[in-house]
Residue, then its C-alpha position, 0 to 999 in steps of 0.5 A: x928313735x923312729x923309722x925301720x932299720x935294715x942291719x946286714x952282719x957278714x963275713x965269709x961263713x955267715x949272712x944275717x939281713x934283718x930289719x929292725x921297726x920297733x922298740x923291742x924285738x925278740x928272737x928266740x929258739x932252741x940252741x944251735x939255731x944262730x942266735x949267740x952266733x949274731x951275738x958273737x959276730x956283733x961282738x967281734x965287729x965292735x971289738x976289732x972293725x972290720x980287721x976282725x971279718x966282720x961286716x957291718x952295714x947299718x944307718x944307726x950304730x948296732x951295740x952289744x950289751x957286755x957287762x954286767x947285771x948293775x950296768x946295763x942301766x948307766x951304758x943304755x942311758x948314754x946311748x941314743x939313736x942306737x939298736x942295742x943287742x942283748x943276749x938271754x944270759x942277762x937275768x935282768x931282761x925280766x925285771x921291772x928295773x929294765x922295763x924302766x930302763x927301755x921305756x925311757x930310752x930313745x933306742x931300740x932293742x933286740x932281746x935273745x930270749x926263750x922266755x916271755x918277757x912280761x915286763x916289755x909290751x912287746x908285739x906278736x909280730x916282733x917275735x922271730x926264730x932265725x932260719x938258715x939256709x947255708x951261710x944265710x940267716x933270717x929273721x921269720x915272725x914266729x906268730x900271726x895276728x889271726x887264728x881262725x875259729x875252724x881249720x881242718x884240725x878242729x872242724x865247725x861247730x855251728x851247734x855252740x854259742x860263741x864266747x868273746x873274750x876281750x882284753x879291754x875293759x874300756x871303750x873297746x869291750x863296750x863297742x862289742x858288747x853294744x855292737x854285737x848284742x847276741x853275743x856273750x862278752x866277756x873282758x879279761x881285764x887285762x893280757x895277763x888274766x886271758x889264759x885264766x879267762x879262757x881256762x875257766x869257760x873252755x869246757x862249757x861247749x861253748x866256741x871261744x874267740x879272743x880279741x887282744x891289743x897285738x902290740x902289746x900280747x907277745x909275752x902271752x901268745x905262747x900260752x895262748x896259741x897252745x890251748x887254741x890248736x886243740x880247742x874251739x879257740x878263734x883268735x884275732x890280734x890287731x894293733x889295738x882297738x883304736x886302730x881298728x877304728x882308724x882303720x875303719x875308715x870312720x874318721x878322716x883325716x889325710x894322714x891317716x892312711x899314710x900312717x897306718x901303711x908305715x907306723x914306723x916312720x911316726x912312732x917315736x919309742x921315747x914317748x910311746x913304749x908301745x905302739x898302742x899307746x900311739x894309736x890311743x892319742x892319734x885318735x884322741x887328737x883326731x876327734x878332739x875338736x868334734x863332740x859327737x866323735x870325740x874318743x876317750x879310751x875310758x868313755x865310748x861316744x854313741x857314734x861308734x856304736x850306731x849300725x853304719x859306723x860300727x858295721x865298718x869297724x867290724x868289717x877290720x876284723x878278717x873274715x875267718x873270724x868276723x863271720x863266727x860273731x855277725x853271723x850269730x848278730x844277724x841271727x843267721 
């Protein structure tokens, strides 16, 4: 399945109106905050119709998951083209058996969860609390894509070093390590080692800064934004590295562009499990037929890392954060 999709659940006492663009969403929240009561009105709708009061407006069906824990995988598996609604009373959200399960699938689904799913490469910014305004509910992203290095809280350092800790140990950790030589670099080896990485050097008077695939960080931004709000933490989450580089500018292509503006619209969650996976090939196919450009995730061309071109994929990062690493590059 492909596209966003607006979903508006009503009746009389309630309102939700939401949009739906990926494979997986989650919302979370404490209890009371309205997300059983989605579940339940979705519920009444698929039972009763309309005779029940609820309203349903939706261009792709919307379904609850229902039955038990050795179900789940024979009722995704005869849908298609459907959102599938899953409540946090299912253990077997946090199992490599459903991961499976979604991966191969042509649905998208809406997990009600407080836990992080570790399983699911799931986006930061499909992560959403609900807030409630009388009878209306809406989705709010709980994470952002960046946590500057310097707020009013933790005020400038300009005595420390800066650390870069970076998820990729492939093309991306090279760029930087090449592209900003007078800064540590450190790669994590993986979303999952982050926390530890930034564990072991947080007491080294040092100014750490993270650079992680966005698309996949959402089961560890929790653990994570929690050291960054009281420590000389910078963090920055793009989609990933390849899209930073499509981003940039630095390859061209007509398309590009109008891909990047509405990823959405072009990403199919049968064949891509999450959306870096998407910008990986895009940009292998894009410069497949040049030598000098030709990207491979495991082998970083030249090309990128010469000054003009690797200035431009630097200059996606915002500036809150780029300006802590050129900064110490430039030797200012």
């Amino acid at each position: 399945m492909t596209g966003s999709h607006r979903v508006i659940v009503e009746s009389e006492r309630i309102k939700y109106d939401f949009v739906i663009r990926r494979n997986i969403t989650v919302i979370q929240g404490n209890s009371g905050t309205g997300k059983t009561t989605l579940i339940e009105a979705l519920n009444e709708y698929t039972i009763r119709g309309d005779a029940g009061g609820i309203r349903l407006q939706s261009d792709v069906p919307c379904v609850v998951y229902s039955g038990g824990f050795n179900h789940y995988e024979s009722f995704m598996k005869e849908l298609t083209g459907s959102i599938i609604f899953i409540d946090e009373d299912y253990a077997f959200i946090n199992t490599e058996k459903f991961a499976e399960t979604v991966k191969e699938s042509d649905n998208y689904y809406v997990i009600i969860t407080r836990q992080p799913l570790y399983n699911l490469p799931y986006s930061i910014k499909e992560i959403y609390g609900i807030r409630t305004s009388g009878k209306y509910h809406f989705p709010e992203q709980v994470y952002h894509e960046l946590y500057p290095l310097y707020d009013e809280e933790k005020p400038q350092d300009n005595q420390r070093d800066v650390l870069l800790i970076l998820e990729d140990n492939n093309s991306g950790f090279e760029f930087y390590k090449k592209s900003l030589k007078q800064v540590e670099c450190i790669s994590a080896e993986g979303n999952g080692n982050i926390y530890k990485v930034v564990e072991d050097n947080i007491n080294k008077n040092k100014n750490i800064i993270i650079i992680a695939d966005g698309a996949a960080f959402g089961a560890y931004i929790n653990k994570i934004e929690f050291l960054i709000k009281k420590k000389h933490i910078g963090l920055y989450l793009p989609e990933s590295f390849e899209w930073m580089i499509l981003k940039s500018g630095v390859i061209q292509g007509a398309d590009i562009k109008k891909i990047l503006d509405k990823p959405e619209d072009y990403i199919d969650s049968s064949l891509f499990f999450s959306w870096e996976r998407y910008f990986s090939q895009l940009l292998e196919t894009k410069t497949e037929n040049d030598q000098i450009m030709r990207y491979k995730k495991n082998q970083l061309p030249d090309y990128y890392t010469s000054e003009l071109v690797s200035n431009r994929i630097l200059n996606v990062i915002p500036y809150e954060i780029r300006r802590c690493l050129i900064d110490i590059k430039e030797g200012n």
